[in-house]
Structure formats: C-alpha cells, structure tokens
KOLGU-4560 file (N, C-alpha, C; in nm, 3 decimals, padded with zeros to 5 digits):
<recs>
<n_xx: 01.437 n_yy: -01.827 n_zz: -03.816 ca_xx: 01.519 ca_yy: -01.780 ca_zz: -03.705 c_xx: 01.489 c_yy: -01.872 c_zz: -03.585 mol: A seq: 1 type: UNK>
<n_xx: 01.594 n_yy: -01.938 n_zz: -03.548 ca_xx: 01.546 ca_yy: -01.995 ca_zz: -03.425 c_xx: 01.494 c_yy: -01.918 c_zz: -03.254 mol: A seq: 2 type: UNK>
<n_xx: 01.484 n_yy: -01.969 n_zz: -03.134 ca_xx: 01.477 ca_yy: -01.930 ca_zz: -03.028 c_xx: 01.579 c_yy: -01.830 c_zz: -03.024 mol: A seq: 3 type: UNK>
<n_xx: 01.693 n_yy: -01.945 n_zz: -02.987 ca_xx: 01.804 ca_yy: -01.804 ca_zz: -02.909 c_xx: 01.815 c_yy: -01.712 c_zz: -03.025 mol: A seq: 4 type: UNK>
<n_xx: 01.839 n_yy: -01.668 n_zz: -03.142 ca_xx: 01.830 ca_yy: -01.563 ca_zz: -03.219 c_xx: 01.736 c_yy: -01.474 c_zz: -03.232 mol: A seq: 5 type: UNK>
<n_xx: 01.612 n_yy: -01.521 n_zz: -03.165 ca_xx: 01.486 ca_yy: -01.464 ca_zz: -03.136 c_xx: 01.546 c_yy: -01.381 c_zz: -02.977 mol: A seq: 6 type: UNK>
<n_xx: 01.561 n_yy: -01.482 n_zz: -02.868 ca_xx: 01.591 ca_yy: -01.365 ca_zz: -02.786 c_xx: 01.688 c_yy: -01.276 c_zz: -02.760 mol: A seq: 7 type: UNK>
<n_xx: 01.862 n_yy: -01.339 n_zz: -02.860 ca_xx: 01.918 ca_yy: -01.221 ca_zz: -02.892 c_xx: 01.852 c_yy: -01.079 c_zz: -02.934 mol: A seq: 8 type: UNK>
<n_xx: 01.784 n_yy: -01.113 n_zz: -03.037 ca_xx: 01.750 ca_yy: -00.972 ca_zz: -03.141 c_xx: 01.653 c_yy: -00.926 c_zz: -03.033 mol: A seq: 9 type: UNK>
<n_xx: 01.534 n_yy: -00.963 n_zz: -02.920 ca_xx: 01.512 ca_yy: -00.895 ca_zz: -02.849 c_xx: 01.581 c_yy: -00.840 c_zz: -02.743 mol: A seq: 10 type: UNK>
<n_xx: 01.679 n_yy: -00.889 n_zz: -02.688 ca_xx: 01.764 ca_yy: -00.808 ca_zz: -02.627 c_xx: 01.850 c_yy: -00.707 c_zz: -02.657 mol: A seq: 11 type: UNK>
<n_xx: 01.886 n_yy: -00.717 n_zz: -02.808 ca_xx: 01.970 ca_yy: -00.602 ca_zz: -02.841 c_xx: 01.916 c_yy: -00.495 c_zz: -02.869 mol: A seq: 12 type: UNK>
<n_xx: 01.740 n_yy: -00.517 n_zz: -02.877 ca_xx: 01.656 ca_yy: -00.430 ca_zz: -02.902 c_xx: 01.594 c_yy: -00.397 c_zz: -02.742 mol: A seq: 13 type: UNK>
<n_xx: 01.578 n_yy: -00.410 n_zz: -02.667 ca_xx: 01.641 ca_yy: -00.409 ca_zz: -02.536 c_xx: 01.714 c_yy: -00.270 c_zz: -02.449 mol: A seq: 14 type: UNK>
<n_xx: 01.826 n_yy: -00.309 n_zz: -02.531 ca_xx: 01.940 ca_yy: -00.247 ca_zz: -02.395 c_xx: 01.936 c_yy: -00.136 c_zz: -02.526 mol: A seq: 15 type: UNK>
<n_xx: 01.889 n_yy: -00.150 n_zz: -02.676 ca_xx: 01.874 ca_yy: -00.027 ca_zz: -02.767 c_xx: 01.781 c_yy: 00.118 c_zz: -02.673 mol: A seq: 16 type: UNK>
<n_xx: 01.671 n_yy: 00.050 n_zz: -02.627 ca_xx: 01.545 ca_yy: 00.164 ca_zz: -02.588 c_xx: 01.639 c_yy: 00.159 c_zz: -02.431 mol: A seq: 17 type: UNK>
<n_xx: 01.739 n_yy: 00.080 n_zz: -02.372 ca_xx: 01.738 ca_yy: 00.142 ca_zz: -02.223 c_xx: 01.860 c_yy: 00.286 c_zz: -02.235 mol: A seq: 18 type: UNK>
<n_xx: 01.935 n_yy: 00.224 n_zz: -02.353 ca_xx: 02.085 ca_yy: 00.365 ca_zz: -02.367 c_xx: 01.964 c_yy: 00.493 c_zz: -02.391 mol: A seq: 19 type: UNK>
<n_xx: 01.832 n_yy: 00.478 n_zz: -02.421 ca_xx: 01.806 ca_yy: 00.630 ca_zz: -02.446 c_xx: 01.726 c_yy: 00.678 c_zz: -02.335 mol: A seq: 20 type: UNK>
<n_xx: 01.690 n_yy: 00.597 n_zz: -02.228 ca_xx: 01.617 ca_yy: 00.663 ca_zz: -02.120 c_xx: 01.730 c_yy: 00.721 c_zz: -02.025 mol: A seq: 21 type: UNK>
<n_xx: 01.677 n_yy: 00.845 n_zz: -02.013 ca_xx: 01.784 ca_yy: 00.920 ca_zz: -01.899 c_xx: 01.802 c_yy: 00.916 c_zz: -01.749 mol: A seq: 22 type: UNK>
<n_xx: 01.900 n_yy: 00.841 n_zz: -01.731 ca_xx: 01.897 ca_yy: 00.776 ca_zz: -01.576 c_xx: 01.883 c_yy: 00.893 c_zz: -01.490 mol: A seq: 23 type: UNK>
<n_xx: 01.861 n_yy: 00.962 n_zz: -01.471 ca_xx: 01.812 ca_yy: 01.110 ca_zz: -01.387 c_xx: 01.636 c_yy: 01.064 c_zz: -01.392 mol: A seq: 24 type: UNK>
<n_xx: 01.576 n_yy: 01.063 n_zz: -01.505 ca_xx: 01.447 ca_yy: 01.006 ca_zz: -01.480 c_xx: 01.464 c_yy: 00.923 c_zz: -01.432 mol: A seq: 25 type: UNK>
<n_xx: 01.488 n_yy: 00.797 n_zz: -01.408 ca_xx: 01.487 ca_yy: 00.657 ca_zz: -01.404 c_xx: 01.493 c_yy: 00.616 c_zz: -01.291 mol: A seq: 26 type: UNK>
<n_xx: 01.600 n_yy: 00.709 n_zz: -01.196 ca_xx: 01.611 ca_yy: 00.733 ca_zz: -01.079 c_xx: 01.475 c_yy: 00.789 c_zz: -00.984 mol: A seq: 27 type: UNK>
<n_xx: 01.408 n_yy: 00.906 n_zz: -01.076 ca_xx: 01.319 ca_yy: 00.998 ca_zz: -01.007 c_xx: 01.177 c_yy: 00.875 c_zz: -00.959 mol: A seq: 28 type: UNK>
<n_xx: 01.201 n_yy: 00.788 n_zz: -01.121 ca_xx: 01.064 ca_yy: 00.680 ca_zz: -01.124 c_xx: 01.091 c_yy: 00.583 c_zz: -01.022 mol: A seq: 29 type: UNK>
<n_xx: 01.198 n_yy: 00.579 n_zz: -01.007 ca_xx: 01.199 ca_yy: 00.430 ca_zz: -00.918 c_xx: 01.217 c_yy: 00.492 c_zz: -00.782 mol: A seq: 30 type: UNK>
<n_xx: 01.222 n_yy: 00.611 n_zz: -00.718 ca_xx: 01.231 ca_yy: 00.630 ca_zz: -00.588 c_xx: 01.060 c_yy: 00.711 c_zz: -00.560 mol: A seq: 31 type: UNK>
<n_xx: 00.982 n_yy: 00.749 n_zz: -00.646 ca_xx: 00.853 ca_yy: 00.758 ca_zz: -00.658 c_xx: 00.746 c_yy: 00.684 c_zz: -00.661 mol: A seq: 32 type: UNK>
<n_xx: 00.797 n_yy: 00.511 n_zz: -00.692 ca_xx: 00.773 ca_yy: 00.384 ca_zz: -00.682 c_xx: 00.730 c_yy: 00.341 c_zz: -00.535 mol: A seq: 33 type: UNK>
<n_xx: 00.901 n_yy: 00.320 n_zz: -00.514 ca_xx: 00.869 ca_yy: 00.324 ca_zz: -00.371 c_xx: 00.832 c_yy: 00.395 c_zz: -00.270 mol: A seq: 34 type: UNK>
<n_xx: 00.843 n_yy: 00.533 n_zz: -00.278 ca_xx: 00.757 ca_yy: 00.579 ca_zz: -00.177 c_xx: 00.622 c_yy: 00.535 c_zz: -00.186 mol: A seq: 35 type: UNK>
<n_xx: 00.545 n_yy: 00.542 n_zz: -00.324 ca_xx: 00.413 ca_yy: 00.484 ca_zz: -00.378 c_xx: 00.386 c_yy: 00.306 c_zz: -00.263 mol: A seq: 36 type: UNK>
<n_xx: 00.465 n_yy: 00.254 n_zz: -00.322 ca_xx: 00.455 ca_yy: 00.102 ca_zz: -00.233 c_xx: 00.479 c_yy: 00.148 c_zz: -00.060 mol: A seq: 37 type: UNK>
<n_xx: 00.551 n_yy: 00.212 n_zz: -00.027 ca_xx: 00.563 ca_yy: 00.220 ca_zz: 00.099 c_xx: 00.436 c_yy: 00.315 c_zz: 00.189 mol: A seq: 38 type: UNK>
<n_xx: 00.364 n_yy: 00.401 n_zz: 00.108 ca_xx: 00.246 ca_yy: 00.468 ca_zz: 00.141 c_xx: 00.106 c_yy: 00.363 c_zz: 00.146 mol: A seq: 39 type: UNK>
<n_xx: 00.128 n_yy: 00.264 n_zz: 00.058 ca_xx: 00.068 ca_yy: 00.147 ca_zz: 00.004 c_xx: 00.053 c_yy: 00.061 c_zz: 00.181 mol: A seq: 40 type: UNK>
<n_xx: 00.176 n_yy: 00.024 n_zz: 00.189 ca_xx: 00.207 ca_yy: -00.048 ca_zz: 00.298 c_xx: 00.153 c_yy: -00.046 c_zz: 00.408 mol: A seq: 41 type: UNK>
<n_xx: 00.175 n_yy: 00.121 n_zz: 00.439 ca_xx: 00.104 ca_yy: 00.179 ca_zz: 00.574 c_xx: -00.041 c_yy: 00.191 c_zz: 00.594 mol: A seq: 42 type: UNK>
<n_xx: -00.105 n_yy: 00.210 n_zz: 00.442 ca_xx: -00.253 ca_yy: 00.215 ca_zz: 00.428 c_xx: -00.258 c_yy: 00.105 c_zz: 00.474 mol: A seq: 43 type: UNK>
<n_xx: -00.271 n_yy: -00.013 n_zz: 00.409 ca_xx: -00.298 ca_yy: -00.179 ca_zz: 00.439 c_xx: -00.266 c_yy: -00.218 c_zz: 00.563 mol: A seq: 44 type: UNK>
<n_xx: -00.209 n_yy: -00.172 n_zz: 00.662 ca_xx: -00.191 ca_yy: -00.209 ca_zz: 00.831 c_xx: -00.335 c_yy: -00.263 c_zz: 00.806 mol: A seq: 45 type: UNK>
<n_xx: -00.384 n_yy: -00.398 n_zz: 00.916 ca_xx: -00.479 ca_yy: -00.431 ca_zz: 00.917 c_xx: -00.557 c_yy: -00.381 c_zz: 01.004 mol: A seq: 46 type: UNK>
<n_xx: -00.641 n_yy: -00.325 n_zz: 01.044 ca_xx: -00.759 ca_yy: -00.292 ca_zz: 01.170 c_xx: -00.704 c_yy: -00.442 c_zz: 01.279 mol: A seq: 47 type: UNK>
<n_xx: -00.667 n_yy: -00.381 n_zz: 01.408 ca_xx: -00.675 ca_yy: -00.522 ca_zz: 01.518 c_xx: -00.829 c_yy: -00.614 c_zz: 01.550 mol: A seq: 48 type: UNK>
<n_xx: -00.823 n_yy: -00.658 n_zz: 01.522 ca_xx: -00.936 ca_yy: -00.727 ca_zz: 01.590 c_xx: -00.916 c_yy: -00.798 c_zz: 01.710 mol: A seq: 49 type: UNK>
<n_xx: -01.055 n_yy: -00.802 n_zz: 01.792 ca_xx: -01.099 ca_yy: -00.753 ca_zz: 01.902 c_xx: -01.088 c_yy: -00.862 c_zz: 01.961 mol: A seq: 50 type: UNK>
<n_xx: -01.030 n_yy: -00.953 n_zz: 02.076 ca_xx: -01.058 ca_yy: -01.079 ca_zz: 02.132 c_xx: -01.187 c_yy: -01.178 c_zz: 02.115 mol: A seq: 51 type: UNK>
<n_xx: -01.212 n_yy: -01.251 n_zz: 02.139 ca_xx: -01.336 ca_yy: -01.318 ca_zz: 02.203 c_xx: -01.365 c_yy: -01.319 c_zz: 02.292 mol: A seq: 52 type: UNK>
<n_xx: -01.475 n_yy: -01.292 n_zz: 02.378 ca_xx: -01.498 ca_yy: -01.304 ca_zz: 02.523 c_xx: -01.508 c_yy: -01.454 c_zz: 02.559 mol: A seq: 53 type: UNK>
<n_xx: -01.459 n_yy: -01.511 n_zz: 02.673 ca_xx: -01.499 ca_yy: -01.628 ca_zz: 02.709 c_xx: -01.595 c_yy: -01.671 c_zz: 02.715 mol: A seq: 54 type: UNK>
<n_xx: -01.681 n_yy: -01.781 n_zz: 02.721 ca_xx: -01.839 ca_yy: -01.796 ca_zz: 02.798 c_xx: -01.791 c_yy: -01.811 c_zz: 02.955 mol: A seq: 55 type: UNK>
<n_xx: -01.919 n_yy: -01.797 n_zz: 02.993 ca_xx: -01.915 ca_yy: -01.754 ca_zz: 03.112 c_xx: -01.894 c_yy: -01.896 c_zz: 03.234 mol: A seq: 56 type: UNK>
<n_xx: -01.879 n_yy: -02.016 n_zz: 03.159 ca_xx: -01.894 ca_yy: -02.155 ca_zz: 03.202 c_xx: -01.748 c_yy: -02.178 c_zz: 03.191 mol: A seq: 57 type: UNK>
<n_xx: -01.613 n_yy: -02.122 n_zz: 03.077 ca_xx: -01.506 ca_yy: -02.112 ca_zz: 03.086 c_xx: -01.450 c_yy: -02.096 c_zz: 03.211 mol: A seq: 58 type: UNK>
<n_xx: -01.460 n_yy: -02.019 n_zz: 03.291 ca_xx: -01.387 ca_yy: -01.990 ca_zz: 03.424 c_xx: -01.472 c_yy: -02.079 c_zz: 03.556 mol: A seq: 59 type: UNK>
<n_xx: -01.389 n_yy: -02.140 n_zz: 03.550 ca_xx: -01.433 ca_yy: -02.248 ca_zz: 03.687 c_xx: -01.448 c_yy: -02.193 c_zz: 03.821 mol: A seq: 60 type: UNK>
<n_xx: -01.354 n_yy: -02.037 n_zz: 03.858 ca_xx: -01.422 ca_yy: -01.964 ca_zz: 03.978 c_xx: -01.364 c_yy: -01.994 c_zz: 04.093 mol: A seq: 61 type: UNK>
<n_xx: -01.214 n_yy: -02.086 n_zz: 04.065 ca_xx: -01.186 ca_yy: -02.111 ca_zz: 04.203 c_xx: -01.039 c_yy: -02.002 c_zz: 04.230 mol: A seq: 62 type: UNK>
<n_xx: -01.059 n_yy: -01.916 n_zz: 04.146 ca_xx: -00.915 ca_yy: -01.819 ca_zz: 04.150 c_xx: -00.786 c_yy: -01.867 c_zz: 04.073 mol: A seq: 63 type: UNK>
<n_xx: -00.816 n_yy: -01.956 n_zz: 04.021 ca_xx: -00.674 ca_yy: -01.989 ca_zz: 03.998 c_xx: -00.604 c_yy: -01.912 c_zz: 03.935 mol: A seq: 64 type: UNK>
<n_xx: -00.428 n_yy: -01.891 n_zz: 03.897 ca_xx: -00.345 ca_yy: -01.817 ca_zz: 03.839 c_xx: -00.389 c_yy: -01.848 c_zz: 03.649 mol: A seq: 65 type: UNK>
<n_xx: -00.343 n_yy: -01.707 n_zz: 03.629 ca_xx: -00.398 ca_yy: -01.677 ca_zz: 03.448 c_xx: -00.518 c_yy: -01.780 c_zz: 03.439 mol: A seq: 66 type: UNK>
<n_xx: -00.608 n_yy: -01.709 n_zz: 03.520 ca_xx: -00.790 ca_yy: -01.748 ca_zz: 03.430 c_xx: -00.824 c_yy: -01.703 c_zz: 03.291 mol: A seq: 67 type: UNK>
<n_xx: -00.858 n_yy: -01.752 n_zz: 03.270 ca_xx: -00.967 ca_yy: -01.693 ca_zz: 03.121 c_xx: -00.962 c_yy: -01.599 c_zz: 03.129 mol: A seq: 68 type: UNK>
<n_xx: -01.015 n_yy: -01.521 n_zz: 03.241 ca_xx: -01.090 ca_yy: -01.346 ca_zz: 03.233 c_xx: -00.951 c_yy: -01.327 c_zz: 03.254 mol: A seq: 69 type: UNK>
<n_xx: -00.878 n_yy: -01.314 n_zz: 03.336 ca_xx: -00.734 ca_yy: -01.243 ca_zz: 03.328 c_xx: -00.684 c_yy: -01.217 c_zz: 03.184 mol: A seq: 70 type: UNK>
<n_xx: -00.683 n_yy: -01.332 n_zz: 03.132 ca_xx: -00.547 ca_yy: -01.358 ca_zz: 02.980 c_xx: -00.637 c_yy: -01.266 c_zz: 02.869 mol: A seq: 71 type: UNK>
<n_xx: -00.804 n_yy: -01.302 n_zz: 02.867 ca_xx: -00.920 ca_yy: -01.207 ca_zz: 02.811 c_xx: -00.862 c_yy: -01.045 c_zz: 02.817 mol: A seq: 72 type: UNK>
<n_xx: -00.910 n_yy: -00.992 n_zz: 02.975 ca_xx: -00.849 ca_yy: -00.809 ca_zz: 02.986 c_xx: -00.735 c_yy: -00.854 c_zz: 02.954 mol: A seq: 73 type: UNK>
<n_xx: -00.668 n_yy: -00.886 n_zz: 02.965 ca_xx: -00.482 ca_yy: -00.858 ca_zz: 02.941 c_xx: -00.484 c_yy: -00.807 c_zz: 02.724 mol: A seq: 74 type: UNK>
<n_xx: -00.586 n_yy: -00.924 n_zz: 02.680 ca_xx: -00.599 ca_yy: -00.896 ca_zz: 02.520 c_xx: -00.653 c_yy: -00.756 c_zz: 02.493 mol: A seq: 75 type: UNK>
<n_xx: -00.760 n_yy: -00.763 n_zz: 02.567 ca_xx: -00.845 ca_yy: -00.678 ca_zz: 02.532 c_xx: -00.783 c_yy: -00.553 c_zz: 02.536 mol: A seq: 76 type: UNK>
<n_xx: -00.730 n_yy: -00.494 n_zz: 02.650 ca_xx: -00.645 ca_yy: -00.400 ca_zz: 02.702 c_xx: -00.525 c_yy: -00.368 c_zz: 02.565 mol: A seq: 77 type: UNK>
<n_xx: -00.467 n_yy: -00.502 n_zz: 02.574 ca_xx: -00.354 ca_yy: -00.475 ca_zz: 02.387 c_xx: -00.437 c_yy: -00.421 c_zz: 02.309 mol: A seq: 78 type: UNK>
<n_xx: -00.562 n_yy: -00.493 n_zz: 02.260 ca_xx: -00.614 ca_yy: -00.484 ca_zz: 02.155 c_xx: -00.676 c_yy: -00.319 c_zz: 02.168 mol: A seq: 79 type: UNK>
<n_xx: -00.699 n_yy: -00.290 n_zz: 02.257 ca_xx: -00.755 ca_yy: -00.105 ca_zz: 02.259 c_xx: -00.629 c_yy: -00.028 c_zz: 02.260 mol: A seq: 80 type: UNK>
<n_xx: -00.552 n_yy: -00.091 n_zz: 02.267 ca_xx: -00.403 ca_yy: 00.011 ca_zz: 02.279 c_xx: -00.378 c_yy: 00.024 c_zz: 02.121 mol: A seq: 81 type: UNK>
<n_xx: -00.342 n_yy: -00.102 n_zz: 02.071 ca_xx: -00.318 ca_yy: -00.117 ca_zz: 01.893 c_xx: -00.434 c_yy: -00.083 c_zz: 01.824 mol: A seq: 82 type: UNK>
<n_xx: -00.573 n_yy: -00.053 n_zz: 01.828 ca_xx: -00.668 ca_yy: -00.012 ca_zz: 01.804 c_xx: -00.649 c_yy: 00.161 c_zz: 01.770 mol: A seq: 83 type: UNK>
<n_xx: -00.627 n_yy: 00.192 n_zz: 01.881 ca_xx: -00.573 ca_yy: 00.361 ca_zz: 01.908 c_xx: -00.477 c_yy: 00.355 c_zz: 01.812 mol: A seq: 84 type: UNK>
<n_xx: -00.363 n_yy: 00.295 n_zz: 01.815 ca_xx: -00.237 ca_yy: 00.274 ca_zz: 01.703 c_xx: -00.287 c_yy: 00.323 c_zz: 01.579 mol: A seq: 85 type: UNK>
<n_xx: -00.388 n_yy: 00.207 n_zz: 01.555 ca_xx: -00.427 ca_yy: 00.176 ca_zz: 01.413 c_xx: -00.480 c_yy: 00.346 c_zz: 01.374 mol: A seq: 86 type: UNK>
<n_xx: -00.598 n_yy: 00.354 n_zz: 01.444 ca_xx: -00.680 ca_yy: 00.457 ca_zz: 01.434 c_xx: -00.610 c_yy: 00.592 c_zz: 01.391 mol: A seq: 87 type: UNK>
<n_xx: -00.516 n_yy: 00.648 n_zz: 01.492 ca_xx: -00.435 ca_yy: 00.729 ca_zz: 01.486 c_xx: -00.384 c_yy: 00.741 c_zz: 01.299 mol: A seq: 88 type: UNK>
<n_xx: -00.286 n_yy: 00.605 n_zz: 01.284 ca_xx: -00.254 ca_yy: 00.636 ca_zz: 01.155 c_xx: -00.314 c_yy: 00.615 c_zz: 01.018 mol: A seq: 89 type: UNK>
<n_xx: -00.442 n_yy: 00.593 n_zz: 01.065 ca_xx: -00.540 ca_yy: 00.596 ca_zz: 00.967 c_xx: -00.540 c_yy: 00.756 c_zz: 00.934 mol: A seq: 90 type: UNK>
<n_xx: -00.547 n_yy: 00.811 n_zz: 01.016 ca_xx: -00.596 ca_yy: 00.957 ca_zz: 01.100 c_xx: -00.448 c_yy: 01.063 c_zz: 01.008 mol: A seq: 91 type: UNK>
<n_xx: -00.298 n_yy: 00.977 n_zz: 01.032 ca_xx: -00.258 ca_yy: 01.053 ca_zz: 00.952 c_xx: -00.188 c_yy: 01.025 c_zz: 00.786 mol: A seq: 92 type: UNK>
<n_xx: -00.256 n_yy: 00.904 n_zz: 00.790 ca_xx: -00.259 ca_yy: 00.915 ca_zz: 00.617 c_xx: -00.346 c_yy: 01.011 c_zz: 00.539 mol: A seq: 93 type: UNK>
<n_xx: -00.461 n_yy: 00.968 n_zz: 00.629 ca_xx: -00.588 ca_yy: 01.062 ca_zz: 00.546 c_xx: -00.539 c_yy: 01.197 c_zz: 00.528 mol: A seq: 94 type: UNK>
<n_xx: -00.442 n_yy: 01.295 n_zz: 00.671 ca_xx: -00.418 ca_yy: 01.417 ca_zz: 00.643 c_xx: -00.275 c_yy: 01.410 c_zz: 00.569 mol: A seq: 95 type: UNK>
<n_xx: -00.255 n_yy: 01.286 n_zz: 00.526 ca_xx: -00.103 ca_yy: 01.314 ca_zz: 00.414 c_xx: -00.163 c_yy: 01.333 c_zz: 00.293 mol: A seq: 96 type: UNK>
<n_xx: -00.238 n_yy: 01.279 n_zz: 00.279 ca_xx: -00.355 ca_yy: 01.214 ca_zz: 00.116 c_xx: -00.425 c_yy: 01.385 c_zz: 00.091 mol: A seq: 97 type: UNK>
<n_xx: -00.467 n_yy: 01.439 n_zz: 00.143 ca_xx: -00.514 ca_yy: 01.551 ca_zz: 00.161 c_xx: -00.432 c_yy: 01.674 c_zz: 00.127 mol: A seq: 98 type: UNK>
<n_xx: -00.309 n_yy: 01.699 n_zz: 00.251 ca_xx: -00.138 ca_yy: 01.768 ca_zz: 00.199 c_xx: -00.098 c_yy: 01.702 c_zz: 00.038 mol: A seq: 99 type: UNK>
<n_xx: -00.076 n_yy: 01.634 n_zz: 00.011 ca_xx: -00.053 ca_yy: 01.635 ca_zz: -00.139 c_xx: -00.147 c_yy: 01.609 c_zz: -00.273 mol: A seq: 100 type: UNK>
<n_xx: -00.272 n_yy: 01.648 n_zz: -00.205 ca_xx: -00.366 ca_yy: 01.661 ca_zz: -00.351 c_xx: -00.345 c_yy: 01.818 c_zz: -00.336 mol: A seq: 101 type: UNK>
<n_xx: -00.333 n_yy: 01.906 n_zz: -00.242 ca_xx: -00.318 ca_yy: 02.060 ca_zz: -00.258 c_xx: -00.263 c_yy: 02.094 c_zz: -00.345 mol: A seq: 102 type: UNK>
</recs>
C-alpha cells in the first residue's frame, strides 16, 4: 500500500469514529476547554516586579526636570498599584478554585 492509500484509509477511518461522537458532547468539551485555558490564563498573570532604585550618585541634584528619583516614584507608585491588581486576583481565583471543588 503506498503513502496516499495509507492516509486515505486513515482518514476514512477518521471521519468513521467522528459520525459517532455526539456533537452535544463535543460542544460541552470544547467550551469546558476553554473556560479551562482561560482560568489557566488568569492564574499565569505574572506578579509585577518592583523597579530598581537608582544609586544614589545617579541624580546629580541640580533639580532638573524628570530626575531619576521622579521617573523611580512615578514606577514605583505603578508598580504598587498593579501589585494590588495582581494580589487582588490572585485573591479571587483562589476563592473561585475553592466555589467549585464544593
């Protein structure tokens, strides 16, 4: 038997096992999937991480506009805001994970 007669006969054997699965399941599996991947998704958000502080030899001290330490709090300030973010929905996966092992 060559190739293509090889992957004919697996295909007709194929679409044989798909006429008997009942698309009412098939449906139920593949939208159970994705909620699965999309619960997936939200777990994996990454934790923000935290700026670097400048050294202290970085800022030259004569005031100038967007210093180091300015553009620094301006991160830092994001980074505790998206921190809280993160935290929070850590906070409500854990009580989703919890609601459906009940």
């Amino acid at each position: 038997m060559n190739q293509w007669s090889q992957i004919a006969t697996q295909f007709k054997q194929n679409i044989k096992l798909f006429d008997r699965i009942d698309e009412s399941e098939l449906c139920k599996e593949s939208s159970f999937q994705i909620n699965y991947q999309m619960r997936n998704i939200k777990y994996k958000k990454q934790r923000p991480i935290e700026p670097d502080q400048p050294d202290p030899d970085e800022c030259c001290g004569s005031g100038c506009q967007r210093c180091v330490l300015e553009v620094y709090y301006e991160k830092l300030e994001q980074y505790e805001k998206d921190l809280m973010e993160w935290l929070a929905e850590q906070d409500e996966n854990e009580d989703d994970g919890k609601n459906e092992q009940s």
